[in-house]
Gaussian input, Z-matrix of N, CA and C with variables (Angstrom, degrees):
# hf/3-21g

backbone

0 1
 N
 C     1     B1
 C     2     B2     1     A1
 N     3     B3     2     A2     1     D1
 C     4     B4     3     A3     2     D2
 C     5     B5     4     A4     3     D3
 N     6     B6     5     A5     4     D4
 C     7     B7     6     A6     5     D5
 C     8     B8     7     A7     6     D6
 N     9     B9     8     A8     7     D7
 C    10    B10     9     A9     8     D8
 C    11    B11    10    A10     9     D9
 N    12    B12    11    A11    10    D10
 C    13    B13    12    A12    11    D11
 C    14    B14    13    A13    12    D12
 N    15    B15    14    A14    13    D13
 C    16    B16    15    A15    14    D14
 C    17    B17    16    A16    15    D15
 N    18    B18    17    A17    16    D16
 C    19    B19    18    A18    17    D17
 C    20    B20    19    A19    18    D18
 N    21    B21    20    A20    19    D19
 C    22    B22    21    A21    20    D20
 C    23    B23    22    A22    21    D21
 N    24    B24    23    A23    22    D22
 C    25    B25    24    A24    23    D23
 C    26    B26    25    A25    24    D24
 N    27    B27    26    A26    25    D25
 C    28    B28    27    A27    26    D26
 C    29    B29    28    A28    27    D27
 N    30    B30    29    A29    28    D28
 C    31    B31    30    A30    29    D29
 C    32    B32    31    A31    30    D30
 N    33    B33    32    A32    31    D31
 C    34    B34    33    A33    32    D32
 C    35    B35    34    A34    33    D33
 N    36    B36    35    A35    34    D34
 C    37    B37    36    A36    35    D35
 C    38    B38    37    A37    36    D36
 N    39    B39    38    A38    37    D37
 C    40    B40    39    A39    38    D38
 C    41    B41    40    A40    39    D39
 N    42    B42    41    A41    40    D40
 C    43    B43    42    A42    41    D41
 C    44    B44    43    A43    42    D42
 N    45    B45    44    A44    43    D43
 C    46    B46    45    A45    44    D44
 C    47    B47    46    A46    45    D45
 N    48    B48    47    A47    46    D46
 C    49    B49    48    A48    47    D47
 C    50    B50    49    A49    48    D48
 N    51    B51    50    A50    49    D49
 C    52    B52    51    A51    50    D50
 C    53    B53    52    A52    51    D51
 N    54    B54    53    A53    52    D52
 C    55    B55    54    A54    53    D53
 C    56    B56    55    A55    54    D54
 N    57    B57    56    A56    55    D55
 C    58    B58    57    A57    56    D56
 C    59    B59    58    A58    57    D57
 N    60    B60    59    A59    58    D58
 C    61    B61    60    A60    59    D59
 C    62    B62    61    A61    60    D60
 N    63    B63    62    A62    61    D61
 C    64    B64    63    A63    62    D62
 C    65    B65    64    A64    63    D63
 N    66    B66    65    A65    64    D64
 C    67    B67    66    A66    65    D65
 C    68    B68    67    A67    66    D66
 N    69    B69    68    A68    67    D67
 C    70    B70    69    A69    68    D68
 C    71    B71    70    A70    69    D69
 N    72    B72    71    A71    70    D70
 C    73    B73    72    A72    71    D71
 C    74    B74    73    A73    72    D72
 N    75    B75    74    A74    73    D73
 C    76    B76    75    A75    74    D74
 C    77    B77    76    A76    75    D75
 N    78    B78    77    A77    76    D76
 C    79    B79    78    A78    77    D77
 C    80    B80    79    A79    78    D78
 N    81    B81    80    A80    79    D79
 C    82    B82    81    A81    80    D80
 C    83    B83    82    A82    81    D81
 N    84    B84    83    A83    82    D82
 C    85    B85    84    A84    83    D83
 C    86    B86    85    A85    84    D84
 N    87    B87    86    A86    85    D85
 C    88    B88    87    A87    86    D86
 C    89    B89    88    A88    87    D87
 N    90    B90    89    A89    88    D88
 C    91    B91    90    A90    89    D89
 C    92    B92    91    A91    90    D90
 N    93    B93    92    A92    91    D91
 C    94    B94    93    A93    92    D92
 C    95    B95    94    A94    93    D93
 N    96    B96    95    A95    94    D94
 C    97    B97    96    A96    95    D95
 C    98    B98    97    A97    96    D96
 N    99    B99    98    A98    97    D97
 C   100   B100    99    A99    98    D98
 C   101   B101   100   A100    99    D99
 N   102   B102   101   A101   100   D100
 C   103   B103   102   A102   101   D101
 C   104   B104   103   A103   102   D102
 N   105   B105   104   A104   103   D103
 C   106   B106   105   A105   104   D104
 C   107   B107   106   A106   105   D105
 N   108   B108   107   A107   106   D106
 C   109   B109   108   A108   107   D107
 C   110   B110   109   A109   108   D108
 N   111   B111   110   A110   109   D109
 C   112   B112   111   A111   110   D110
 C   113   B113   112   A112   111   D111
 N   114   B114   113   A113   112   D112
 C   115   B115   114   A114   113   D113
 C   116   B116   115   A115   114   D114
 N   117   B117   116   A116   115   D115
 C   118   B118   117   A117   116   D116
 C   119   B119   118   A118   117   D117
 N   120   B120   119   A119   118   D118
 C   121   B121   120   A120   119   D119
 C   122   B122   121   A121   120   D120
 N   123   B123   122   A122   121   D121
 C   124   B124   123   A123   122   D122
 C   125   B125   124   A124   123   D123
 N   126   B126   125   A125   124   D124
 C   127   B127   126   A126   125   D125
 C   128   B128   127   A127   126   D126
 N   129   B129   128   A128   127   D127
 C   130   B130   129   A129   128   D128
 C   131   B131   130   A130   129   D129
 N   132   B132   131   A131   130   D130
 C   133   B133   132   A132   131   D131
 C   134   B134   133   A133   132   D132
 N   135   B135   134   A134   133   D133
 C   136   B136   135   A135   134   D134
 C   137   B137   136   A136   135   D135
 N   138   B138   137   A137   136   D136
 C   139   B139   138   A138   137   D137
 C   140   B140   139   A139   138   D138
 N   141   B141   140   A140   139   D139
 C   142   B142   141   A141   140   D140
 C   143   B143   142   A142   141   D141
 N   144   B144   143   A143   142   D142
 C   145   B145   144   A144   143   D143
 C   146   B146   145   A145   144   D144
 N   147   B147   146   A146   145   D145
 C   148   B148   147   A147   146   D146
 C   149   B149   148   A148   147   D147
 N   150   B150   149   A149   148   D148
 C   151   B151   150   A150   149   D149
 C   152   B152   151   A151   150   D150
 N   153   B153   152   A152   151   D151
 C   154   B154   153   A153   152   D152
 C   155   B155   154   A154   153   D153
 N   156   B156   155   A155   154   D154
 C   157   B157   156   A156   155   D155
 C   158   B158   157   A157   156   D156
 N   159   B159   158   A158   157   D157
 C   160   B160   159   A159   158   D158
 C   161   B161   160   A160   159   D159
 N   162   B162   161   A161   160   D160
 C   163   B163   162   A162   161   D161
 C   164   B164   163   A163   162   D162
 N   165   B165   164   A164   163   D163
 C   166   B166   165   A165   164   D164
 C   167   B167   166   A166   165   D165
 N   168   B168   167   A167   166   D166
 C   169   B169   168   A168   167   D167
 C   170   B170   169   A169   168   D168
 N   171   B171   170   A170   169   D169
 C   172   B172   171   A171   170   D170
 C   173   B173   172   A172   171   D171
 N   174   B174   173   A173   172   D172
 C   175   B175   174   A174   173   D173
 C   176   B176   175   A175   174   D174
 N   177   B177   176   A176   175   D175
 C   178   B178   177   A177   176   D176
 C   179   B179   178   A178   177   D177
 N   180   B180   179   A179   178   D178
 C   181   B181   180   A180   179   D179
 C   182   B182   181   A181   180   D180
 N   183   B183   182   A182   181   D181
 C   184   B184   183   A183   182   D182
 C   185   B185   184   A184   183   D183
 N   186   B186   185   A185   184   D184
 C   187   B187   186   A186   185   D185
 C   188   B188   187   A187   186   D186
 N   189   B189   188   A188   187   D187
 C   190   B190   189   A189   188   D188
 C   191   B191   190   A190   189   D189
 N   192   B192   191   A191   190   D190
 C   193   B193   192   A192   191   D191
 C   194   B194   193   A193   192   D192
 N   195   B195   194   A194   193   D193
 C   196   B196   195   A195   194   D194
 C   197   B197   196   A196   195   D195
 N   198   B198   197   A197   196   D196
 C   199   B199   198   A198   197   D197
 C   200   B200   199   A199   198   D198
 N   201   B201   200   A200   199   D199
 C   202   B202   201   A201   200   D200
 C   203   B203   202   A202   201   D201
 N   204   B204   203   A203   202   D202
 C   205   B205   204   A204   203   D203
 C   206   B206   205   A205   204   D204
 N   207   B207   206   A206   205   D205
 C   208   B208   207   A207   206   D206
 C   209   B209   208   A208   207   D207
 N   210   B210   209   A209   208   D208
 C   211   B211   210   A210   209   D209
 C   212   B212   211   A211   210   D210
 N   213   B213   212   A212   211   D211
 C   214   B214   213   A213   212   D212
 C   215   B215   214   A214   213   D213
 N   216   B216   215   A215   214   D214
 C   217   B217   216   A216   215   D215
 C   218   B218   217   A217   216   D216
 N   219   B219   218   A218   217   D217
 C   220   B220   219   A219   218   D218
 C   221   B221   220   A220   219   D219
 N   222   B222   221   A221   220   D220
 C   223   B223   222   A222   221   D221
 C   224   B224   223   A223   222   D222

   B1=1.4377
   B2=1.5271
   B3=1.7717
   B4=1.8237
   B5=1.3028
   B6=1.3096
   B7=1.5495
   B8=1.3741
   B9=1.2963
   B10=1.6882
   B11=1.5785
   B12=0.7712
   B13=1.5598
   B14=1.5656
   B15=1.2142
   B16=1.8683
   B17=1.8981
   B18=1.3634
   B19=1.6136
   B20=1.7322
   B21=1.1455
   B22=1.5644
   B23=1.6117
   B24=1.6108
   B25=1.2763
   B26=1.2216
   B27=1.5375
   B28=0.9484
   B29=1.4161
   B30=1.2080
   B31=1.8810
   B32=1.5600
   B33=1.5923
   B34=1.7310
   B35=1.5535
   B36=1.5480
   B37=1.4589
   B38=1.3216
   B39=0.8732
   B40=1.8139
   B41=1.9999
   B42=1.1589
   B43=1.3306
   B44=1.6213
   B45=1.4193
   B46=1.2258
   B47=1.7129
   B48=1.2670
   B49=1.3971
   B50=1.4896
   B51=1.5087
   B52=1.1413
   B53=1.9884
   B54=1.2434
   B55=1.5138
   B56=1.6952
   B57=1.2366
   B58=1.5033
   B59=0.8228
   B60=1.6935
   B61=1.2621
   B62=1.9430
   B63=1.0302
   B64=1.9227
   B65=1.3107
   B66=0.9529
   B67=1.7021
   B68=1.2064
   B69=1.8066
   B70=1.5468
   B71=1.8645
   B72=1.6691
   B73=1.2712
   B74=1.3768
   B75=1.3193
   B76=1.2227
   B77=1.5724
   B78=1.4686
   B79=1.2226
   B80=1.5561
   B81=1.5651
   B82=1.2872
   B83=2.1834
   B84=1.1917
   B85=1.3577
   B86=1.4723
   B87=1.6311
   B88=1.1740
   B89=2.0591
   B90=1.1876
   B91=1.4337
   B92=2.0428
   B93=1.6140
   B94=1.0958
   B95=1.5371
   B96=1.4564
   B97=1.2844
   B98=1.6791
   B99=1.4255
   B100=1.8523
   B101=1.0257
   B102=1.4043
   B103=2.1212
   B104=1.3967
   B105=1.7116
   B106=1.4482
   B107=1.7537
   B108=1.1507
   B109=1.3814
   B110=1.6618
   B111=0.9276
   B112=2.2513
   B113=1.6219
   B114=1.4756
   B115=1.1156
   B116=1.6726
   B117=1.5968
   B118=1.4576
   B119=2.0228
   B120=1.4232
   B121=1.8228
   B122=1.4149
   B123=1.4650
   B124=1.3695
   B125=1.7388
   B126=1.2236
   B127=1.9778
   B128=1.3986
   B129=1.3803
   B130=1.6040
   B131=1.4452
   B132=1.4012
   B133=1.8421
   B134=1.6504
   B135=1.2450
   B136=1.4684
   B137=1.4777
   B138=1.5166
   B139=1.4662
   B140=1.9081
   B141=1.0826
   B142=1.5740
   B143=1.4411
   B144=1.1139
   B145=1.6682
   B146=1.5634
   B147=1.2995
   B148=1.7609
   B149=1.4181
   B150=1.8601
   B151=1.5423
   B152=1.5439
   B153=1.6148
   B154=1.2829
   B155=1.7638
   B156=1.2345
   B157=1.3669
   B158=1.2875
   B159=1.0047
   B160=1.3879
   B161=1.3531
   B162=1.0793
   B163=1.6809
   B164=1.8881
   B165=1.4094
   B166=1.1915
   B167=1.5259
   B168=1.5062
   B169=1.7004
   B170=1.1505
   B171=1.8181
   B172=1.8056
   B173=1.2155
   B174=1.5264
   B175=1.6536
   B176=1.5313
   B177=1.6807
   B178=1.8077
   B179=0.6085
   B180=1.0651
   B181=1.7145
   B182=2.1200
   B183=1.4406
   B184=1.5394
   B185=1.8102
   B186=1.3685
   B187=1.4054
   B188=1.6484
   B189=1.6553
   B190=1.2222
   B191=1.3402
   B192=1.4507
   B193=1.5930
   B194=1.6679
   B195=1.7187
   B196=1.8814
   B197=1.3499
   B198=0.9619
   B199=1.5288
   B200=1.5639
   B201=1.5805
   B202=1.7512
   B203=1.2508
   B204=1.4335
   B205=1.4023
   B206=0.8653
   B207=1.4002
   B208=1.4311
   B209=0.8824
   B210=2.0848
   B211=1.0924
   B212=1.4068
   B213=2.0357
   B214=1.2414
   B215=1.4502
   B216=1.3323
   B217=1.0977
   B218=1.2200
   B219=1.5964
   B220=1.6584
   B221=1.3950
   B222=1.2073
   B223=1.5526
   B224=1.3883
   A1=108.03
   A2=108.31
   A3=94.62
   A4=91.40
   A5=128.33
   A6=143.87
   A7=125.83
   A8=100.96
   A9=121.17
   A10=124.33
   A11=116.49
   A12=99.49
   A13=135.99
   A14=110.91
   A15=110.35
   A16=94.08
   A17=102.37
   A18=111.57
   A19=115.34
   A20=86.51
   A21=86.47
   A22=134.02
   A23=110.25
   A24=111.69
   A25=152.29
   A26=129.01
   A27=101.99
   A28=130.02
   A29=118.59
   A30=127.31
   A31=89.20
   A32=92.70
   A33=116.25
   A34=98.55
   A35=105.57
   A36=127.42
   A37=119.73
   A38=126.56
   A39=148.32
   A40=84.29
   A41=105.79
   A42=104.39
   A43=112.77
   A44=135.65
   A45=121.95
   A46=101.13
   A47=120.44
   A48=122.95
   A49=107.82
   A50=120.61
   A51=104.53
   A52=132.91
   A53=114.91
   A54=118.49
   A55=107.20
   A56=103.49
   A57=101.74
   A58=159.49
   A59=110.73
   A60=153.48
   A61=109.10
   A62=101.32
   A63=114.42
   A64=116.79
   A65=114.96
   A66=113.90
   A67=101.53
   A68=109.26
   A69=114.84
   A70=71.17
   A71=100.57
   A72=142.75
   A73=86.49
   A74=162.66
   A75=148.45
   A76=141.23
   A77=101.40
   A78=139.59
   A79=122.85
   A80=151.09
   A81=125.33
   A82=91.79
   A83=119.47
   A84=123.73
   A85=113.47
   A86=119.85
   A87=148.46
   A88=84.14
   A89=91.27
   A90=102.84
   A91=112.05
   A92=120.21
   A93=124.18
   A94=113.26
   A95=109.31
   A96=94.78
   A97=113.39
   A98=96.96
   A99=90.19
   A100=137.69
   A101=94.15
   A102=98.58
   A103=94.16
   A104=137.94
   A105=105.33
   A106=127.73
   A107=112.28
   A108=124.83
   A109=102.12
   A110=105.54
   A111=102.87
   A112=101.58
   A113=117.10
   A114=106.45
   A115=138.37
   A116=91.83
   A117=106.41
   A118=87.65
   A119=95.88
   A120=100.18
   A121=101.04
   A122=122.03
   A123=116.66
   A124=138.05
   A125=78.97
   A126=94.97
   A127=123.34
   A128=97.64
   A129=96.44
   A130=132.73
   A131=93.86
   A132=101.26
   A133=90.16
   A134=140.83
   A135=136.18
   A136=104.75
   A137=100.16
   A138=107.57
   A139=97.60
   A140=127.73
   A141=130.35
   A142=120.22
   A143=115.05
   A144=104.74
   A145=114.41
   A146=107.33
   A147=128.79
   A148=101.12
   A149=115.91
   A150=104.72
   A151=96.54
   A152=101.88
   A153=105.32
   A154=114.36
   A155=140.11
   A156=117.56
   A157=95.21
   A158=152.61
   A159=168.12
   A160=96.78
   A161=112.16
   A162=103.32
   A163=96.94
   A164=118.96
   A165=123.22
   A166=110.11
   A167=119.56
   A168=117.86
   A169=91.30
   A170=88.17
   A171=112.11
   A172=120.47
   A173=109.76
   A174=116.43
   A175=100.93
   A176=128.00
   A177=132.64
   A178=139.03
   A179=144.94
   A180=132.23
   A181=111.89
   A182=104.02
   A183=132.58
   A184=82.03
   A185=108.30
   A186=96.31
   A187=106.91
   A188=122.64
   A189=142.11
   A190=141.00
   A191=97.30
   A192=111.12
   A193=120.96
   A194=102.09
   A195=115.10
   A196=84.42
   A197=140.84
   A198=144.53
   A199=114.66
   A200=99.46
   A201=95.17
   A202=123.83
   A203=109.53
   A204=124.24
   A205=138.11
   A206=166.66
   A207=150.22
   A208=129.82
   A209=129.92
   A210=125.58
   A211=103.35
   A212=109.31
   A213=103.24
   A214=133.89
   A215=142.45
   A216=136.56
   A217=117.80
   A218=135.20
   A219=105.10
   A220=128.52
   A221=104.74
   A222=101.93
   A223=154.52
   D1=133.13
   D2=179.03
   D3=-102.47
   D4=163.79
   D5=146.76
   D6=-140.26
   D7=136.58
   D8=172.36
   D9=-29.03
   D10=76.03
   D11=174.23
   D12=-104.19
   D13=116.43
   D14=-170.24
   D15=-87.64
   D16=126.26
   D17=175.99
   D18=-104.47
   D19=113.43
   D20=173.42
   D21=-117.62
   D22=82.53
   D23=178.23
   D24=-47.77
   D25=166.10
   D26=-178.46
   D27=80.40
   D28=9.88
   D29=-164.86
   D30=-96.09
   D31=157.20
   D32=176.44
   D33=-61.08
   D34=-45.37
   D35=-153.60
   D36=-133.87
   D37=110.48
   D38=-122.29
   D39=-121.62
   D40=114.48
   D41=178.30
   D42=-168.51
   D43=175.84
   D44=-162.99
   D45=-144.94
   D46=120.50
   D47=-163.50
   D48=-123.03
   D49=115.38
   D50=165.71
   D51=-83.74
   D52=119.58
   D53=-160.14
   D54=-77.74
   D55=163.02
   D56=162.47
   D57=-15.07
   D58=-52.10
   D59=164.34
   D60=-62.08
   D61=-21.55
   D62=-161.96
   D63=67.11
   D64=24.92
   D65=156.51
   D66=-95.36
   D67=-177.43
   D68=-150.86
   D69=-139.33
   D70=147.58
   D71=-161.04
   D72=-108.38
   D73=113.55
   D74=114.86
   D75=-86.21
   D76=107.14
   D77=169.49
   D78=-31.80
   D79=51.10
   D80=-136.46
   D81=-125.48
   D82=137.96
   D83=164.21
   D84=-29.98
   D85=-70.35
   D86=-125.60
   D87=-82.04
   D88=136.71
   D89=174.82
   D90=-86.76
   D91=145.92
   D92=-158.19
   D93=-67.59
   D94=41.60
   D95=-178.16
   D96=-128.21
   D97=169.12
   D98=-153.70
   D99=27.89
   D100=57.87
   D101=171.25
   D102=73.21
   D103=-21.19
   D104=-172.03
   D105=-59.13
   D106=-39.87
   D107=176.09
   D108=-51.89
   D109=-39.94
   D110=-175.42
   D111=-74.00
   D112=-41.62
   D113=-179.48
   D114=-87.96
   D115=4.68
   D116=-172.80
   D117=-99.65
   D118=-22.47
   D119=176.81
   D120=-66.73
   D121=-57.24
   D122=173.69
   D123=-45.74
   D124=-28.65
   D125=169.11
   D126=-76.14
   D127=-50.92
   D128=170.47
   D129=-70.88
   D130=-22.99
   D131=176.39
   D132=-72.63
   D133=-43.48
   D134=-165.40
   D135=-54.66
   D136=-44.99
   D137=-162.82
   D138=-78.03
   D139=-52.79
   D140=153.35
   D141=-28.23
   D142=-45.94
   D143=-174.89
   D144=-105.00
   D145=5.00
   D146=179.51
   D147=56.52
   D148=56.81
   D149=162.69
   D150=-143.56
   D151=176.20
   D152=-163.18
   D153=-77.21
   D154=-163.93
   D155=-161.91
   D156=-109.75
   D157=3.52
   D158=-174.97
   D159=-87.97
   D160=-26.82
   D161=-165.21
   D162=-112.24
   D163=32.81
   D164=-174.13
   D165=-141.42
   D166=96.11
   D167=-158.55
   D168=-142.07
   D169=121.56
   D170=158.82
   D171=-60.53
   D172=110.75
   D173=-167.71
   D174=-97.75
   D175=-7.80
   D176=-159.71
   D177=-155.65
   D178=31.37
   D179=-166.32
   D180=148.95
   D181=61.56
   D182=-141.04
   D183=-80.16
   D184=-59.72
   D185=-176.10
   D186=-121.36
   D187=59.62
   D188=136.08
   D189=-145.86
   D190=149.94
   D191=-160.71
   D192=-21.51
   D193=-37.67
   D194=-165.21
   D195=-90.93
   D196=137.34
   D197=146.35
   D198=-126.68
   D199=140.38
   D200=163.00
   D201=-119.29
   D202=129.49
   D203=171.03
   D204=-46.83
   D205=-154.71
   D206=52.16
   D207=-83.03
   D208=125.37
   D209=175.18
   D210=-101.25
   D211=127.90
   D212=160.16
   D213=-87.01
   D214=147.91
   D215=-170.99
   D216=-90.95
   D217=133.99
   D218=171.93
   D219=-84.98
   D220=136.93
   D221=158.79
   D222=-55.19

């Protein structure tokens, strides 16, 4: 499954909102630098979709805000 994700670093409060549109808002501490912001995105979507982080790969958008994911599912 791919989904939309708008990342927003740098927050007081690290949290994950789904918007209007049905994409997911993610909320992450970690400021956008060296990959931390993508990979603190990757953790929380793991912890959001209840899979391990391996199974959570940035397929789009490496150094902007919209990025899309892919979560794989297991078999």
């Amino acid at each position: 499954m791919k989904i939309s994700v708008t990342v927003h670093p740098n927050s007081k409060k690290p949290r994950i909102i789904k918007n209007d549109q049905g994409n997911l808002d993610v909320y992450v501490a970690q400021k956008a630098v060296d990959n931390q912001a993508n990979l603190a995105t990757t953790m929380a979507l793991a912890k959001y979709f209840q899979v391990k982080k391996s199974a959570v790969n940035l397929v789009l958008g490496q150094k902007s805000k919209i990025k899309i994911f892919e979560i794989v599912s297991p078999d």
